[in-house]
C-alpha positions in Angstrom: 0.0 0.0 0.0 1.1 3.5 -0.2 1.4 3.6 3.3 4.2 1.2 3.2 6.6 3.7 1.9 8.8 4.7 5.0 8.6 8.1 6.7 11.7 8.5 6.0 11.2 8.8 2.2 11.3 12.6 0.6 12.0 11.7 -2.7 9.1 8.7 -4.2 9.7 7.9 -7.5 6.1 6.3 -8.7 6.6 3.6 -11.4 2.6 2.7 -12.3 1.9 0.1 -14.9 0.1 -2.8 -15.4 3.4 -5.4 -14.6 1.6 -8.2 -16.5 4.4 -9.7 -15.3 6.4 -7.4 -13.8 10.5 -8.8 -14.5 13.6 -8.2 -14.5 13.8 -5.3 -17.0 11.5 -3.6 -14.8 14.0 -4.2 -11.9 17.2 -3.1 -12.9 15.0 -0.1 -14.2 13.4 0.7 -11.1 17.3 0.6 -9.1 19.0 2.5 -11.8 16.0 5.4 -11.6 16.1 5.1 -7.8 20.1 5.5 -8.1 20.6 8.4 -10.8 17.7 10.6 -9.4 18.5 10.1 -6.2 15.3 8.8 -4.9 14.8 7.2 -1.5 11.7 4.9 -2.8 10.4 3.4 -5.8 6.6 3.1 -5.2 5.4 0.6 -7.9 1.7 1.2 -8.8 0.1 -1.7 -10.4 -3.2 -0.7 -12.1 -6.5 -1.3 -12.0 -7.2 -1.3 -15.9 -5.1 1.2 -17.6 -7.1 3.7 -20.3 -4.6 3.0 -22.4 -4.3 -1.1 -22.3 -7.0 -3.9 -22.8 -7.3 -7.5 -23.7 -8.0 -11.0 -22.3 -4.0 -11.3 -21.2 -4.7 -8.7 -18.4 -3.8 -10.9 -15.5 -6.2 -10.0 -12.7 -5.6 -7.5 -10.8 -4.6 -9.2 -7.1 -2.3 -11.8 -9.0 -0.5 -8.4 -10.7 -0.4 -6.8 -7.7 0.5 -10.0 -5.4 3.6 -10.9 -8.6 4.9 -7.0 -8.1 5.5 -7.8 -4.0 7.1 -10.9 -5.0 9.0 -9.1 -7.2 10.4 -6.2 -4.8 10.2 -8.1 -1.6 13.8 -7.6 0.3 14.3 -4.1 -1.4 14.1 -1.3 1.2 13.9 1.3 -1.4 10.9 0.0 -3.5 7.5 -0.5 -2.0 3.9 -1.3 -3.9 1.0 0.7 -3.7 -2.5 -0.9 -4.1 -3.9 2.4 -4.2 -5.5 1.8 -7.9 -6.1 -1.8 -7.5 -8.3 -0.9 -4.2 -10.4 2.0 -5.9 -11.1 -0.5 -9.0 -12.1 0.3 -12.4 -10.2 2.6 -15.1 -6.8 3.9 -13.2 -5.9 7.6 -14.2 -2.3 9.0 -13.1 -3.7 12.5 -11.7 -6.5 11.2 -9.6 -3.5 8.4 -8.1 -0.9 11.8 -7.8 -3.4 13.2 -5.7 -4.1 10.7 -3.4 -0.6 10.2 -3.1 0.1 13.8 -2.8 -2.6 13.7 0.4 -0.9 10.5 1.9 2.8 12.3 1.4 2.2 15.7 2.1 6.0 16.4 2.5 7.3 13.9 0.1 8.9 15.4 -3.1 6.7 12.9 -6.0 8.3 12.0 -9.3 6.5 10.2 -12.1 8.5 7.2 -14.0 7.5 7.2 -17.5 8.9 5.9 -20.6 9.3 7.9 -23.2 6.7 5.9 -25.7 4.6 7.4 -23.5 5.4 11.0 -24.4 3.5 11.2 -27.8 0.1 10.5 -26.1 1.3 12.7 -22.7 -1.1 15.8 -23.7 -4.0 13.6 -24.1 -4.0 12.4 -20.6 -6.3 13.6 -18.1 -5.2 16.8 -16.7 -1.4 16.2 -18.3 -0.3 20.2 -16.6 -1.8 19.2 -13.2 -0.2 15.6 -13.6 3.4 17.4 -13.9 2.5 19.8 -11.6 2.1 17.4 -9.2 5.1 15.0 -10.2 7.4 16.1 -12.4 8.5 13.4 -14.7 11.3 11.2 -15.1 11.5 9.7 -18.8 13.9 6.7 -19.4 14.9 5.3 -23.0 12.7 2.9 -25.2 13.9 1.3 -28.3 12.6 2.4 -30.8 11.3 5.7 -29.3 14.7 7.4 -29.3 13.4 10.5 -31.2 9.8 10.5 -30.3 8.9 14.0 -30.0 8.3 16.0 -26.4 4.9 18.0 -25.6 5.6 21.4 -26.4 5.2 23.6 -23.0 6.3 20.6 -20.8 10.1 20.4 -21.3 10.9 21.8 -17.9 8.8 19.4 -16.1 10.9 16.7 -17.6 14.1 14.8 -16.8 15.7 12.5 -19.1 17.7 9.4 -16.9 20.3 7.2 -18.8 18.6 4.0 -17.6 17.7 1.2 -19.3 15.0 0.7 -21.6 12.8 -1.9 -20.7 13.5 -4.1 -23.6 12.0 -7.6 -23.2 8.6 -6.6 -23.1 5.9 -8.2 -20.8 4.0 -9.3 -24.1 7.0 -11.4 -25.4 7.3 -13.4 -21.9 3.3 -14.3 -22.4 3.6 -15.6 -25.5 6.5 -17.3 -24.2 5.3 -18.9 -21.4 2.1 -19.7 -23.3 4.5 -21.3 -26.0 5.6 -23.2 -23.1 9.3 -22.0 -23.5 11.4 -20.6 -20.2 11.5 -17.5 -18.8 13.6 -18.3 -15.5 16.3 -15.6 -17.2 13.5 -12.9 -17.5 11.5 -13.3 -14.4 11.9 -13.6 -10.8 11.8 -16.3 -9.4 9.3 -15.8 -7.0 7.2 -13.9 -9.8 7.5 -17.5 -11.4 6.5 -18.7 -8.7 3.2 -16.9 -8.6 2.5 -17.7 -12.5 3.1 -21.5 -12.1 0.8 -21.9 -8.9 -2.2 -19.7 -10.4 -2.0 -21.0 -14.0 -1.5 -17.5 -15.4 -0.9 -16.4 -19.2 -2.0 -20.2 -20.5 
């Protein structure tokens, strides 16, 4: 939960998604973030349903959320919000911001965002009160190297060399529904999860 994140932390770096799984790339994303911006938490925020994202390989929503605790469990500087799993339905970043914003009144927030997700940034909901509230933090995607940036946002924006998130969750589905390994790709407790509940067959 949101609450989890220590008292401690001033600087929260919120890394929503869907994590259908979350793995590794989203790992070593999430530390090198956490490291280069000098963050004291990552709070991962898996989704309800995203606006953005639909389809019958949506894991439900408590096996996402129960794979991203597996997946950051012994980390001191991540925690997981179910924030937007609890309030159910569509999940939209500035309503989240500003519950977080009311939980961590002194907390500097930071939004993680890849930078695919720049070309469709001014058609979010309330995109200047979303930066407003959490400046972002874009890290690479292949492919998206020159993808344009709003115009009028470019000073709420900070570009970390981290890595891109390159195997994407939608390759280890069809993977593990081909019936081919991911132990490389995944956690192992995240495995784990996916073997016992029969997920993404």
């Amino acid at each position: 939960m949101a609450e989890s994140v220590a008292d401690s932390a001033r600087r929260i770096g919120v890394f929503g998604g869907t994590f259908n799984p979350p793995h590794s790339g989203h790992l070593l994303l999430a530390r090198r973030v956490r490291d280069r911006c000098g963050l004291d938490c990552v709070l991962w925020v898996p989704n309800s349903r995203s606006p953005f994202k639909t389809g019958k390989d949506l894991a439900p929503a408590a096996d996402r959320l129960a794979m991203a605790r597996a997946a950051t469990a012994g980390d001191a500087g991540f925690a997981v919000s179910e924030i937007e799993i609890r309030q159910g339905g569509t999940s939209y970043t500035v309503e989240t911001l500003r519950k977080l914003r009311e939980a961590h009144p002194d907390a500097a927030l930071r939004l993680v965002v890849g930078r695919d997700q720049l070309a469709g940034f001014a058609r979010w909901r309330e995109p200047e009160e979303v930066v407003r509230l959490a400046p972002l933090i874009v890290f690479p995607r292949p492919g998206y190297e020159e993808a344009p940036i709003p115009a009028g946002f470019e000073r709420h924006m900070e570009f970390v060399d981290a890595p891109g998130v390159e195997r994407s969750a939608t390759d280890i589905r069809e993977r593990i529904r081909a019936g081919r390994s991911v132990r490389a790709l995944v956690p192992p407790p995240v495995l784990e999860i996916i073997a016992a509940r029969g997920l993404y067959r």
